[in-house]
KEROSE-864065 format. One record per residue (C-alpha): residue in three letters; chain; x, y, z. Coordinates in steps of 0.05 Angstrom, whole numbers, plus 5000, padded with zeros to 4 digits. Layout:
N
r	c	x	y	z
ALA	A	X	Y	Z
...
This chain:
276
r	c	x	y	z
UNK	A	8097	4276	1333
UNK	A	8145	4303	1382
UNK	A	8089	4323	1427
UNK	A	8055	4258	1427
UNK	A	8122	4226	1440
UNK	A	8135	4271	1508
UNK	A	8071	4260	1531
UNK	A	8073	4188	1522
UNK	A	8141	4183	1559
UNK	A	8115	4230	1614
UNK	A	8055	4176	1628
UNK	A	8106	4110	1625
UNK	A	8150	4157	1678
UNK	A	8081	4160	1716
UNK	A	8048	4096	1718
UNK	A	8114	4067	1728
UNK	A	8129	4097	1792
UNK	A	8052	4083	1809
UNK	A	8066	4005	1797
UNK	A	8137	3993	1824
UNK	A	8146	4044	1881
UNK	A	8081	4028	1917
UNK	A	8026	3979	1903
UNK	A	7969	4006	1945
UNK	A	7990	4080	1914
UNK	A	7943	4125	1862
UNK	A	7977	4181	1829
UNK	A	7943	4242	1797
UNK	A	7960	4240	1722
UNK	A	7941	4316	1710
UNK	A	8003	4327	1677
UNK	A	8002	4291	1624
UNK	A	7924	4273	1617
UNK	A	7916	4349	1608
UNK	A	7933	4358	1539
UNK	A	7901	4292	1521
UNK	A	7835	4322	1552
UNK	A	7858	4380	1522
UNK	A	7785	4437	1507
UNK	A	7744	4390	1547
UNK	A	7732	4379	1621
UNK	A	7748	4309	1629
UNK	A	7765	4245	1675
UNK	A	7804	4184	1673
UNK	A	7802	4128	1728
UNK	A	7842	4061	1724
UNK	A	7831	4009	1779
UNK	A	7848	3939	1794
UNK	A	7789	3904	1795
UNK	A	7803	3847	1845
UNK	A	7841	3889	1899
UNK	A	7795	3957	1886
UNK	A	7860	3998	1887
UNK	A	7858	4060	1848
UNK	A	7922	4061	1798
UNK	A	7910	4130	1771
UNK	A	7863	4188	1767
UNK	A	7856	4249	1731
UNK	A	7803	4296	1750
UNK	A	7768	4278	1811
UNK	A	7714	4327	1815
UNK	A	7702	4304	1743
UNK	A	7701	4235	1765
UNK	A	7647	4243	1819
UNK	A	7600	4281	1768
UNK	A	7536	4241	1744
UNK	A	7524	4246	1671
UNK	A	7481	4207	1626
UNK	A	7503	4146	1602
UNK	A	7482	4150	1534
UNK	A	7506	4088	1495
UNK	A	7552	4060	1554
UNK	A	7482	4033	1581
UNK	A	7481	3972	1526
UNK	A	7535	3950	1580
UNK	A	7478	3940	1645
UNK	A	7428	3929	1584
UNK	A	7455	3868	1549
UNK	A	7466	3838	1620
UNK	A	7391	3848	1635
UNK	A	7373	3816	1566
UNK	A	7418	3757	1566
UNK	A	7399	3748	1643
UNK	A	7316	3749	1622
UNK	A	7337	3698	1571
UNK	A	7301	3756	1513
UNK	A	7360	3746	1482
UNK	A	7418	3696	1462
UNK	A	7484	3704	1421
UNK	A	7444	3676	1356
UNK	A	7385	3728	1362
UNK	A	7381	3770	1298
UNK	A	7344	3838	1310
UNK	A	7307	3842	1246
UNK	A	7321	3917	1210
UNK	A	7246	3943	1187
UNK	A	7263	3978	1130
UNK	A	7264	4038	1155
UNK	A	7313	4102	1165
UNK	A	7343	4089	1230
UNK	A	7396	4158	1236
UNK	A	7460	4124	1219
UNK	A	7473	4077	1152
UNK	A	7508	4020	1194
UNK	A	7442	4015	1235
UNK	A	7394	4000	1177
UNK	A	7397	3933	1169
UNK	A	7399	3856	1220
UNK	A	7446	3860	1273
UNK	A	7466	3805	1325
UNK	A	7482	3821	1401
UNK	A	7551	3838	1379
UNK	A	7540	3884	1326
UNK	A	7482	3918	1376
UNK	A	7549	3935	1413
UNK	A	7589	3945	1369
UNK	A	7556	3995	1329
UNK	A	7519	4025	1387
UNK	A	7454	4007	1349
UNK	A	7398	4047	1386
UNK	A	7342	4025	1354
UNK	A	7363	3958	1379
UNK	A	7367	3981	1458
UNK	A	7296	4010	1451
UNK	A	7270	3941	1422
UNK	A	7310	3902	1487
UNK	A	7281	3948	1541
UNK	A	7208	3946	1514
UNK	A	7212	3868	1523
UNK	A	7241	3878	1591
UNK	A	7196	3925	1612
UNK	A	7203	3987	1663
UNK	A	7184	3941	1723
UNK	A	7230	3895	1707
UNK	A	7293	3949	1684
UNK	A	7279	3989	1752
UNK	A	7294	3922	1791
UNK	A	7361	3907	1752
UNK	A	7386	3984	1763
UNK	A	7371	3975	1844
UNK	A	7402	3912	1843
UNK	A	7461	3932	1803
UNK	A	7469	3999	1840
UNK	A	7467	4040	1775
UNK	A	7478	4111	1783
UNK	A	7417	4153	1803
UNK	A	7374	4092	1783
UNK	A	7319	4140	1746
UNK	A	7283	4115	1688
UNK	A	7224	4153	1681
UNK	A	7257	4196	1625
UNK	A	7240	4263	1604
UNK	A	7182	4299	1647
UNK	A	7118	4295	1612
UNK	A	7136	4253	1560
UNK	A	7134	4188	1581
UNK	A	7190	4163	1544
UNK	A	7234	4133	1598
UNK	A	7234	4058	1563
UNK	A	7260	4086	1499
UNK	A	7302	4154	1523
UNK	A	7320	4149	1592
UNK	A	7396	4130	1576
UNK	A	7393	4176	1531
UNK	A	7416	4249	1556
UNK	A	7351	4243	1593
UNK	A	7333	4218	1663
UNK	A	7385	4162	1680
UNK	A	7457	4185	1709
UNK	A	7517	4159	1734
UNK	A	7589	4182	1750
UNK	A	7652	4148	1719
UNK	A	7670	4127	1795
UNK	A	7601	4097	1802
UNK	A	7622	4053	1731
UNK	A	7695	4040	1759
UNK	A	7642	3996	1809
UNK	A	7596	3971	1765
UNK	A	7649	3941	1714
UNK	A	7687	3908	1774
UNK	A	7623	3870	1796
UNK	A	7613	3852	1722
UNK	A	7689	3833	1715
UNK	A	7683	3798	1782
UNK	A	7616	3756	1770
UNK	A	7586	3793	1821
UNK	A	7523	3810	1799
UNK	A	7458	3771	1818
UNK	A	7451	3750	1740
UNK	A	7466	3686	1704
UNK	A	7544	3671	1691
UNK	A	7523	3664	1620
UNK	A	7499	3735	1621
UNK	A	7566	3756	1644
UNK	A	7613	3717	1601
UNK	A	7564	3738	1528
UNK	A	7572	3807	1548
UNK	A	7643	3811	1555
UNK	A	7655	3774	1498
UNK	A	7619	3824	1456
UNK	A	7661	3873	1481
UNK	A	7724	3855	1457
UNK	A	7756	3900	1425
UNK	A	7821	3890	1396
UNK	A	7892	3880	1428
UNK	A	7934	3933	1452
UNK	A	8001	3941	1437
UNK	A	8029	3884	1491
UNK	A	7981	3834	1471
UNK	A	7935	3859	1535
UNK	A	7862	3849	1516
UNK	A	7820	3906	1513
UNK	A	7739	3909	1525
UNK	A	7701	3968	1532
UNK	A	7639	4011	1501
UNK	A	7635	4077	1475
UNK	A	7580	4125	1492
UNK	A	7560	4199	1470
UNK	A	7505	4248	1465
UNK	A	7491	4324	1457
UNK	A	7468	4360	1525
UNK	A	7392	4394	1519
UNK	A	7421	4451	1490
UNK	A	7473	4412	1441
UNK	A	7523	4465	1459
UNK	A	7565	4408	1500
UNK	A	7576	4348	1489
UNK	A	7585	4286	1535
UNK	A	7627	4225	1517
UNK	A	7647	4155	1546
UNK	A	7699	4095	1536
UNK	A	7700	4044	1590
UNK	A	7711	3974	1609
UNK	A	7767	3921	1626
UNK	A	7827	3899	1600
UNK	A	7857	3831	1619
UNK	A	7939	3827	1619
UNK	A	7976	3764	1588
UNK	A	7980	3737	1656
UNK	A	7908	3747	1666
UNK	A	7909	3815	1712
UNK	A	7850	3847	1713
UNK	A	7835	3928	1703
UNK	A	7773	3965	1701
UNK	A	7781	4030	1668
UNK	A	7739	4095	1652
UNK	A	7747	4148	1599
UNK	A	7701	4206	1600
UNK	A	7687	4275	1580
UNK	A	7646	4345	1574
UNK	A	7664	4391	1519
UNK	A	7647	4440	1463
UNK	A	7671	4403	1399
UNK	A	7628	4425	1350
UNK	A	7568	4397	1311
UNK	A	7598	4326	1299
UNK	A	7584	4271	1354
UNK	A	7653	4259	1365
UNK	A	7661	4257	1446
UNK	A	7664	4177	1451
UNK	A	7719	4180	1393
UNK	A	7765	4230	1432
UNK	A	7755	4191	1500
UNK	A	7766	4125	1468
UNK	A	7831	4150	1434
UNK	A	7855	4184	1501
UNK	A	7840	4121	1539
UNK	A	7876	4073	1490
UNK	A	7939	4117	1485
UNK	A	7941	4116	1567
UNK	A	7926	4043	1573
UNK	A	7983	4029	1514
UNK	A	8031	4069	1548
UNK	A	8021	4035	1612
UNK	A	8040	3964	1591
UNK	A	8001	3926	1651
């Protein structure tokens, strides 16, 4: 408790200088992000997403690293469905009966509960209506990561793996930009596409009534002796400020997915101690 507490303080110390001594300054959090990141090689990036400036950092070489983005590609994905008009807020994706790896996964789910639950037989159902064509054009014109979605060599699985500790990378800076241009409307997709997948990415409120969105993502490496894991998106302040934040990490933690849980927890305690 006492630890938590210091390190909390420590980051309002931080941030606050970052916000009230200089406006167009970034300060490296290593400090106190350290022990949050603590057995894991990780990166956090916080950026105002109008003005581009970088608030804080931890880990730069981190930050510049591509990594798959496992389930933080439902973000790019639902814009490319809702966009293609394959899907609308009332679409039900109809459970077939059967197994799908995870008990919250077998049964209907809506757009929101695709996110939510980071449903994966759901994203493999989406991209095999888009098509690889079609998903190619969206990552160039999105400027997504490495842009590769043929998937794993020789098995020709890129439409329902590529995402997927396979073939497709990006690095948390590269989603810093992506999220701003979603945040921003500045994307060459519908408005509507936009504004549904935001909204399915609310979250919950942090502890100053600032709105948090983002997506968790995770996945074992092709050994499964690491693992990598994701939280990103926006938050949106009482007097509607916007911030585009990323969470990420590589680390042994055991035989339990739990990556996206520690980097979501890190992330929230940060943002919460910040108070933008």
């Amino acid at each position: 408790m006492k630890n938590t507490i210091h390190i909390n303080f420590a980051i309002f110390l931080i941030i606050a200088n970052i916000i009230y001594s200089s406006a167009s300054a970034s300060t490296d959090i290593s400090t106190v992000a350290s022990p949050l990141f603590e057995g894991t090689e990780g990166c956090f990036l916080l950026y105002d997403a109008s003005t581009n400036a970088e608030i804080a950092q931890f880990n730069k070489a981190k930050c510049a690293t591509q990594m798959a983005p496992d389930s933080t590609f439902k973000i790019a994905l639902s814009l490319m469905a809702f966009d293609a008009e394959i899907i609308d807020q009332k679409t039900i994706f109809k459970w077939d009966k059967t197994p799908k790896g995870m008990e919250i996964w077998n049964s209907n789910h809506t757009p929101k509960t695709w996110m939510q639950f980071s449903v994966v037989w759901v994203s493999q159902e989406i991209t095999q209506k888009i098509g690889l064509n079609k998903i190619k054009n969206y990552l160039k014109d999105f400027d997504y990561g490495n842009q590769d979605f043929s998937g794993d060599r020789e098995r020709n699985n890129g439409l329902t793996e590529a995402w997927l500790e396979s073939s497709l990378k990006i690095s948390p800076e590269e989603q810093i930009q992506f999220l701003r241009k979603i945040i921003n409307h500045n994307l060459p997709v519908k408005n509507s596409a936009i504004e549904n997948t935001i909204e399915n990415m609310y979250l919950q409120d942090l502890d100053n009534s600032t709105k948090l969105y983002g997506k968790t993502g995770a996945g074992f490496t092709a050994n499964r002796t690491l693992q990598n894991g994701w939280f990103e998106g926006f938050i949106i302040s009482k007097s509607g400020h916007k911030y585009v934040f990323v969470s990420a990490l590589t680390g042994n933690l055991g035989s339990n997915l739990t990556s996206s849980i520690k980097a979501k927890k890190n992330a929230i305690t940060i943002l919460n101690t910040l108070n933008l």
